[in-house]
Every structure is written in structure tokens, then in C-alpha cells.
C-alpha positions, -999 to +999 in steps of 0.1 A: -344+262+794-376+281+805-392+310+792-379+339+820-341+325+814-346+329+776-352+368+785-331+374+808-300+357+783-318+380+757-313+415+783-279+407+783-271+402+751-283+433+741-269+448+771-233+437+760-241+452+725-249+485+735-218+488+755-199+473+729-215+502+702-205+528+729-169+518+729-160+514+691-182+549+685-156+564+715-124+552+699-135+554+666-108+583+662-079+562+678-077+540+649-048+559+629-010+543+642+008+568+660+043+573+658+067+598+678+083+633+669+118+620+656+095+591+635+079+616+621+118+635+616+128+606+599+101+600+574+108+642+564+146+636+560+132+601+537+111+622+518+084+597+524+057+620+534+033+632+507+003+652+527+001+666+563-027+681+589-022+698+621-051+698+642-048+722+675-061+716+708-081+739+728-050+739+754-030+755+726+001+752+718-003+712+714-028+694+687-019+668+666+000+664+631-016+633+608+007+627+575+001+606+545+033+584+540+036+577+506+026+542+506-011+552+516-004+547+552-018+576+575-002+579+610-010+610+636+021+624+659+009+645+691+029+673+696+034+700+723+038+727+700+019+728+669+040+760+663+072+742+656+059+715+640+047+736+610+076+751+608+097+719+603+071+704+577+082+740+561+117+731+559+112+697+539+088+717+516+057+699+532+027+727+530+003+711+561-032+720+560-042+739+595-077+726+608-097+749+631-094+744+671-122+718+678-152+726+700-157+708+725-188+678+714-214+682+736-236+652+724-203+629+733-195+641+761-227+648+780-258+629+761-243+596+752-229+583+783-264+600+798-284+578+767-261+548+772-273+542+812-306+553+804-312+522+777-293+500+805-317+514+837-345+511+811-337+473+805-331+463+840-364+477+848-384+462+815-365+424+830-374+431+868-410+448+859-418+413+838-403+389+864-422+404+892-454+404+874-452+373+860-473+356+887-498+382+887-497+379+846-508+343+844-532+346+871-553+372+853-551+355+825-562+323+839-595+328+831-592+337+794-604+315+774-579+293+756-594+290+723-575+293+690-589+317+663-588+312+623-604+330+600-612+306+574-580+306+558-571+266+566-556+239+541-593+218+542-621+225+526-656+200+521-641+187+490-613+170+511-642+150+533-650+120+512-676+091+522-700+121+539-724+134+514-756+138+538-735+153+567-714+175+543-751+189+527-765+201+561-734+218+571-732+234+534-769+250+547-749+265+581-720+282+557-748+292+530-767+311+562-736+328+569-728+343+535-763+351+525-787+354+559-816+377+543-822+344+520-838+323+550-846+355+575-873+363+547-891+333+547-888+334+588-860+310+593-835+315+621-802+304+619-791+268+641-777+278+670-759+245+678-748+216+657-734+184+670-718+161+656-719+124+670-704+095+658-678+067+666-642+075+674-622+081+637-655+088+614-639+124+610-663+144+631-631+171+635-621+165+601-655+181+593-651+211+614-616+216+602-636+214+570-658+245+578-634+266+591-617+261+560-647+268+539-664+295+562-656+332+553-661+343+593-640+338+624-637+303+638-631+296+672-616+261+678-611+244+717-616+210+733-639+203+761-607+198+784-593+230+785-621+249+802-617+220+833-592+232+858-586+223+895-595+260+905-628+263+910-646+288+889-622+290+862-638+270+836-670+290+842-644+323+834-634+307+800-667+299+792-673+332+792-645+348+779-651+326+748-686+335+739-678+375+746-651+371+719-675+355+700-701+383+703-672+408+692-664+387+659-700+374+653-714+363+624-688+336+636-687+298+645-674+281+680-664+247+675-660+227+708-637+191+703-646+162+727-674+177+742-684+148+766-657+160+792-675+197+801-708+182+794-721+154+809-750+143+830-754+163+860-759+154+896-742+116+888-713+096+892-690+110+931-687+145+924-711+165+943-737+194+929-710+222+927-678+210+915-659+224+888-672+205+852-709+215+864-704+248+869-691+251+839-716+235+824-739+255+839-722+286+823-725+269+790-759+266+794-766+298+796-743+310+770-760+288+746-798+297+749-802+323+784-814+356+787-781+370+773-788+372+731-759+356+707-768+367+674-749+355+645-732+324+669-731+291+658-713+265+687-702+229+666-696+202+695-681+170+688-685+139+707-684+096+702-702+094+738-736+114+735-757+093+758-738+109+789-744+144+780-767+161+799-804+163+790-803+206+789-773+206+763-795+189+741-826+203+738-834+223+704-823+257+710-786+248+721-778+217+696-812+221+672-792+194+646-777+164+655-757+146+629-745+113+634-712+109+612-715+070+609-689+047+595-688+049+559-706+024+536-683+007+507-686+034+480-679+063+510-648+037+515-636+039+482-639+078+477-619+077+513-592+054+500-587+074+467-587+108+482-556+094+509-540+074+482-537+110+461-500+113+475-489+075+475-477+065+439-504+035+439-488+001+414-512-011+385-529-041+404-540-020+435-576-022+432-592+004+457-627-008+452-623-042+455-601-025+493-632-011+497-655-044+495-630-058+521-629-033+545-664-034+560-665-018+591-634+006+586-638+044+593-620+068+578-592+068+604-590+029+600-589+032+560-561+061+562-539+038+587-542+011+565-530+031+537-499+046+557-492+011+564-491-003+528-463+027+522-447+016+552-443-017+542-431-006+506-405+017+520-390-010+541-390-029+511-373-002+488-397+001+463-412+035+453-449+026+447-473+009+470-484-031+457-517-050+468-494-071+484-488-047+506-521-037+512-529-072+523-500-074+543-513-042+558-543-053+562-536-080+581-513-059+603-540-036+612-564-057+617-549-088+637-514-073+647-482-077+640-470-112+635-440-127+655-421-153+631-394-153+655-409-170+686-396-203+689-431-226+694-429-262+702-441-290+676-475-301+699-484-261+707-480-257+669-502-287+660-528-274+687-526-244+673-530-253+635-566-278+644-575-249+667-578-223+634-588-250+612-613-252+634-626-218+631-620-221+591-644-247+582-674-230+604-663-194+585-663-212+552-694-238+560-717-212+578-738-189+551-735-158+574-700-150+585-673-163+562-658-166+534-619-170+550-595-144+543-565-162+553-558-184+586-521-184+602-505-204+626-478-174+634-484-155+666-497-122+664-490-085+687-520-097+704-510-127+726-528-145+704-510-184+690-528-177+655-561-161+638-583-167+612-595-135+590-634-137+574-635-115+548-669-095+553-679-088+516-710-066+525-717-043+548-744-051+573-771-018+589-779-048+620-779-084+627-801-113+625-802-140+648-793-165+625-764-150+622-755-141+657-758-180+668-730-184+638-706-165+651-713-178+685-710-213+666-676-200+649-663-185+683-666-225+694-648-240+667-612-238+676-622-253+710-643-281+693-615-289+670-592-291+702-614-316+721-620-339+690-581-347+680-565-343+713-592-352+736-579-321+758-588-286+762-561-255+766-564-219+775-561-210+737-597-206+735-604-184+762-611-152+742-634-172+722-655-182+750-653-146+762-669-133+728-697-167+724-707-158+763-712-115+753-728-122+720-755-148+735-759-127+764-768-100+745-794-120+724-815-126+755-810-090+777-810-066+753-822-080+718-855-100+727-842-132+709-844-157+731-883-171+736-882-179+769-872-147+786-897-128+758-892-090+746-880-074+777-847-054+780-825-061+808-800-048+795-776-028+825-743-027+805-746+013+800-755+021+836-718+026+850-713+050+874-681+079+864-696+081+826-728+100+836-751+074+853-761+072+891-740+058+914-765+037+935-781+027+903-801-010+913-803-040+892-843-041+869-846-072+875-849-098+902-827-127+911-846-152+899-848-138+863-812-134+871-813-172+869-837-171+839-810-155+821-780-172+830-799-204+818-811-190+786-774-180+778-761-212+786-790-232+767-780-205+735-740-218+741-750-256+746-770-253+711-746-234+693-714-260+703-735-292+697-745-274+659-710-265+653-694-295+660-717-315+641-706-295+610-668-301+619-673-341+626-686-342+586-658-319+574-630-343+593-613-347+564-608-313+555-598-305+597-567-332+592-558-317+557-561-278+566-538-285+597-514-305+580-513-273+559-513-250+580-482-264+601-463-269+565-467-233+553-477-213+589-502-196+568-528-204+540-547-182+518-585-179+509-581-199+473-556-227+491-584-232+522-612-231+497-590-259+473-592-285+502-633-287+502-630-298+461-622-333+473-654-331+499-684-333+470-711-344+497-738-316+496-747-307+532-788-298+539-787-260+558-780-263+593-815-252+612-805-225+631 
């Protein structure tokens, strides 16, 4: 049911209820029984009547006689002659109480029934006025902007933002300019006019401005980059406006703008031409921000995970003069995030959040507070009332790799395949100094298509990568398909996915990371120039064809290396391949301390692999 049928049911209703008031209030006197003149005869001759009153019309000689019966009923007789009516009450020694001749009412007669159609007209006209207009209502108000106003009266605050110290201490000096500006205006300091904040999806840029506007004791204007974009041209250019002239009218005051990659980016790229919709809103926001026109006291937040495809302009100081990059938290940012969303989950005695936090390297905030919800998930279903580190792992896992399909009937070779495949991967994780230890490896198929996995457990976070270790995990990404080759002498599709990962990460070595010696320090690197994300559209290759070729055999030589390293290391650790798989197809999965229990039988030290 839409909005207009909701009001028009609502007209009606009350429609009904006025005429329903105008009828009881007009026979609100026609409530007493009436009874004839020989009832009325009767109850005299019974003695049964203990009060009477005679009311006389204005046509005289009728009215009206009401008695009191002596069991508390009162019933009213109309008469044709009042005069004869008294005089038999007489007779039965009844002395009737004579009320004055009535005047006539005028506010009954005349006003309400006037007052009653008035309301009605008046409704009709209130429903036809607003269904008429209601075109002409939305269009004028297509323009306005659609942003939501608080006024710094929401449930977060900066203390609720854990694992952001630096980023939480500049926007402390944005509110502290807003409560006390003659602090920094006296030493010459101007207020930021933009901040934006930058970071990977989930590392709680909004969170942060949620934050604000529950700290900051001035107006906060909240709306995402999409809802100035419309198909009518010009609108989004309208809301642009509209928003910054509320802003001017609550100023000291702070615009926050979610997501703002999809009113901002590059200019004069991708297939829209010069005057399409997003740029002339852009343009508009341009010159909100830092034109001729003066916003004193306004500070615009953006948020966005994709700032190299907004445009050059937006960016300058004098629009965005900070730039924060909200990165993913390190571990003890982790652990203050796990223990400020594990506040309302009743948490067992061997949860251990830091040791969570050691073993969730590259989680953000988002990741760590799914991972949570799923732990209490999994306890629910289980019926208990606190959360275990069981669960956690289970969790963990869940996240991480997917949910795992038990049920799926797999044959006896596929699972043997499958079980050499991850052992495979295992005993490079475990051997390799750079990537492991194991976490667990499973032969169960996962949510993800995938036969099995094997976990690493990162147990430090990493700020960038050596080469050493990119050519392990190229060497690991090999091992299921070495594994395969060696016992069954055939190859499957199992390792596809593997090969897709080796081929990017070596790739990447030569073209954008100047590790490879033959192709030198040059960056060839074209992976960022696609066209619809801000780039040009007839954007050519940097290099030529033939160092095309130069890369393509610099990639492959990387692969050739890696494999012939890798399966060196799982030719000496043979032993251990047959007894993890036999394992592995017993119990379906294996943890870290049972993997790392079948290498106490393999003594032989190994000299570091020269990678």
C-alpha cells in the first residue's frame, strides 16, 4: 500500500467519525424508553411512579411527561395535552415538576450541520489539494539535498574506535577547533577545510565519522556520494548546492560525504563525455569547497577505499588539506578491536583474544567483528550461552576458507588426489622459513569450489614483502600440483587457482617490483590503467612488444625456478607426503601440532634452500 492510499483511508476514517459524533450528539436526547398514554395510566393505578416532569413544546398544548418508575428506570410519554396530563398525575397524588417551553437551539439547528459540511468540504479539498500537487511537490523538491542532519547526539563516540590511535588524534584537533577556535585563530591557524579519509574497504573509515558526529557539539550533515547522481541532468549540481547553503545556515558545522569515489572521480575519462551528470556535479563541488563563494566554519569529511580515481582538483590542499589513511590494524589495534566487540558476547575462560589477535594478520576491523559474530553463531547453534576458542577456530576457518561441505559424497581416487594435493602445499608452508607454520590442512570441500585448503597461520604482521619470500609462496602455490605429478604421474584441474596466484605474484615481481635482473628497475606495470574507474579510454600499452616477450620469459623463468626448488624440497620430505595423506584421508582434517608430529620421525637437517 502506497503513501497517497494511506491518506486517502486516513480522510475517510475521520470522515466517518465526524459523522458518527454528529449523529450520537443529535439523538443524544432519544435515549430514554418511551412508552404510551395508557402505559403511563397503568404504572399511576400500580403506584409505581415515584417522580414526574412535563416538558411543553413551543406548539403548546403537547410536550412531553418523563417519570421515574420506582425501580430507577426513567421513561418519557409524548402527549397532546400537557394540560390533562397534569391533571391526572394530580389524581394519583403525583406533584410533576413543570419545565419552561424550550427555545428553539440555534447552534443545533443552524451551526452544526453548517460546521459538520464545512470539516467534510475542508477534507475533500486538504485530499484533492495534496493529490494534485503531489507531482509538482516531488519535483521541487528534487533538487534538495538529501542529506540527513544530527546534532551530535549519536550512540558513538572516539572511545568506541579501537586500533586508531594516530587517525583518532588528528580528528580530536578538528573537534578541539570547533569548541575552542580563538585557540588556533591567534597563533594564525585556519581551520581544515576538508579531511579525507582513505583506506581499504572495512578499516572503519564511517565508523570514524559516526564517531565525530557523536563527539562534535555542532550540526552534522551525513550523505553518500550516490545520492547527488541522478539521471536528470543538473540535479546533482542542485543538491550540491542545497547542501552546502544548509551548511552555511548551521555553520560552525561538519559535512561528511560516504563513498566519495562515485561524485568524484577523474574527469574527462572513461565513455561519458565532458558534460554529463557526475561532472557537473563535481564541478559544483568544486566550487563549494574552495570558490569565490566563502564557507566559514565548514568542514566536508569524504570517505573513500579508491582514491587514485579521484580527480586531481578535489585534492589539492584547500578542499581535502589532510588525508588520513585508516590502514588495517596492526596486532595490538587487533586485540583492542576484538575486546571492544567481544564487550557484549559472554567470552569462556580459554578464549584468548591476544593470542586471536597474533593469528589474524591482515584482518580489519570489519573482518575481526565477523569473525566474532560468527564464534556466537556457532555457540548458539550449539546451545551454549558463552562463546569457546573452539569456536573461534571453527570461525575462523569459516571466514576465512568458507563453509565446509561434509555432505558431498567424493570418490576414494578424488579423495586421495586431493589429500597428496594439500599435503603438498603443507610441507612447503611448514619447510619454507617465510610463509608457514600450518594452521590446519582439510580434505573436506569448502563454499569456495575448492576439494580442500591448507591454512598458514601468519604469526606477524608484515609493512611489505621481500623477494625471498614472494618466490616461496610462488614455490607453495606449486606444491599441490608437484605432489600430484609425483604419486599419480597425472595432473588435474585441482590446481588451477594455484597456478593463477604463482603466474600474478611472479608477474608482479618483474612489472611492477624491479625484482627480476634481467628486465632491471622499470615499471610496466598497466594493471590500474582500466578504463570506467577513472583512466583514459584509448590508454596504449608503455612498452613495446618485444619487452612484452622479455617479460613473459622472465615470468616463466621465475615459475620454472620456483617448481624445480619446490619439488626438490618435497622429493626429501617423501616420507612425510605418504604419511600426511594417509592422514589426512583417515581423519579429513589435521591440525597444526598433528602435521608438525609427522616431521619428528624425519631428523635429517636440511641446508636453506638458496632462493
Amino acid at each position: 500500500m502506497n503513501k497517497n492510499s494511506k491518506s486517502l483511508n486516513m480522510y475517510f476514517i475521520v470522515i466517518l467519525i465526524l459523522l458518527g459524533l454528529t449523529y450520537f450528539i443529535s439523538t443524544l436526547g432519544e435515549r430514554e424508553e418511551v412508552y404510551t398514554k395508557a402505559e403511563l395510566t397503568a404504572d399511576l393505578k400500580e403506584n409505581r411512579i415515584t417522580h414526574a416532569e412535563i416538558q411543553p413544546n413551543q406548539e403548546t398544548p403537547t410536550g412531553a411527561v418523563r417519570v421515574t418508575l420506582s425501580d430507577g428506570r426513567s421513561k418519557i410519554s409524548y402527549v397532546s395535552d400537557v394540560k390533562e396530563i397534569e391533571k391526572l398525575l394530580s389524581d394519583y397524588q403525583i406533584d410533576p415538576v413543570m419545565r419552561d417551553v424550550p427555545k428553539e437551539s440555534w447552534f443545533m439547528t443552524y451551526m452544526l450541520p453548517m460546521l459538520v459540511v464545512l470539516i467534510i468540504g475542508g477534507f475533500f479539498f486538504v485530499m484533492m489539494n495534496s493529490q494534485n500537487s503531489g507531482g509538482n511537490g516531488k519535483m521541487m523538491n528534487f533538487g534538495k539535498s538529501r542529506a540527513k542532519l544530527s546534532l551530535g547526539e549519536g550512540n558513538i563516540t572516539l572511545k568506541d574506535v579501537a586500533g586508531l590511535k594516530e587517525e583518532k588524534e588528528e580528528l580530536e584537533e578538528v573537534i578541539e577547533f570547533l569548541r575552542e577556535p580563538a585557540k588556533f585563530t591567534r597563533v594564525g591557524a585556519r581551520i581544515p577545510k576538508g579531511i579525507l579519509l582513505e583506506g581499504s574497504p572495512g578499516t572503519g573509515k564511517t565508523l570514524l565519522a559516526k564517531a565525530i558526529a557523536g563527539e562534535a557539539n555542532v550540526p552534522f550533515f551525513s550523505i553518500s556520494g550516490s545520492d547527488f547522481v541522478e539521471m536528470f541532468v543538473g540535479v546533482g549540481a542542485s543538491r550540491v548546492r542545497d547542501l552546502f547553503l544548509n551548511a552555511k545556515r548551521n555553520a560552525p558545522c561538519i559535512v561528511f560525504i560516504d563513498e566519495i569515489d562515485a561524485v568524484a572521480r577523474r574527469r574527462g575519462t572513461g565513455m561519458g563525455g565532458g558534460h554529463d551528470e557526475r561532472e557537473q556535479t563535481l564541478n559544483q563541488l568544486l566550487v563549494e569547497m574552495d570558490g569565490f563563494g566563502v564557507n566559514e566554519g565548514i568542514i566536508v569529511m569524504a570517505a573513500t577505499n579508491r582514491v587514485d580515481i579521484l580527480d586531481p582538483a578535489i585534492l589539492r590542499p584547500g578542499r581535502f588539506d589532510r588525508k588520513i589513511t585508516v590502514a588495517a590494524p596492526d596486532v595490538g589495534g587487533r586485540e583492542d578491536i576484538l575486546k571492544v566487540h567481544a564487550k557484549n558476547k559472554p567470552l569462556a575462560e580459554d578464549v584468548d583474544l591476544k593470542q586471536i589477535a597474533q593469528t589474524t594478520a591482515g584482518f580489519t576491523g570489519a573482518d575481526l567483528e565477523n569473525l566474532l559474530n560468527e564464534s556466537a553463531i556457532i555457540a548458539a547453534k550449539e546451545n551454549r550461552a558463552f562463546v569457546m576458542q573452539a569456536d573461534i577456530r571453527k570461525a575462523f576457518i569459516k571466514v576465512g576458507i568458507g563453509s565446509e561441505k561434509k555432505s558431498r559424497v567424493i570418490s576414494e581416487k578424488e579423495k586421495s588426489i586431493t589429500a597428496y594435493h594439500e599435503a603438498g602445499h603443507a610441507i612447503l608452508f611448514h619447510v619454507l622459513p617465510d610463509v608457514g607454520p600450518v594452521y590446519t590442512v582439510s580434505i573436506i570441500p569448502t563454499g569456495i569450489g575448492a576439494a580442500g585448503y591448507t591454512m598458514p597461520l601468519p604469526e606477524r604482521d608484515e609493512m611489505f614483502m621481500t623477494r625471498g619470500r614472494m618466490l616461496q609462496e610462488i614455490m607453495v602455490s606449486l606444491g599441490g600440483r608437484i605432489a600430484e605429478e609425483m604419486i599419480f604421474d597425472e595432473i588435474t584441474t585441482g590446481a588451477s587457482s594455484d597456478i593463477k596466484k604463482a603466474t600474478k605474484v611472479a608477474r608482479k615481481m618483474v612489472t611492477r617490483f624491479g625484482m627480476s635482473d634481467e628486465i632491471g628497475l622499470i615499471n610496466y606495470d598497466d594493471e590500474d590503467d582500466e578504463v570506467f574507474i577513472g583512466r583514459d579510454l584509448a590508454h596504449t600499452r608503455s612498452h613495446s612488444e618485444s619487452v612484452a616477450s622479455e617479460i613473459d620469459r622472465e615470468v616463466k623463468r621465475i615459475i620454472d625456478d620456483c617448481y624445480t626448488k619446490a619439488k626438490q624440497v618435497i622429493q626429501e620430505h617423501n616420507q612425510v607426503l605418504h604419511e600426511c595423506a594417509k592422514l589426512l584421508i583417515e581423519r579429513e582434517k589435521i591440525s597444526r601440532a598433528e602435521f608438525e608430529a609427522l616431521f619428528l620421525c624425519n631428523t635429517t637437517e636440511k641446508e636453506p634452500l638458496n632462493l
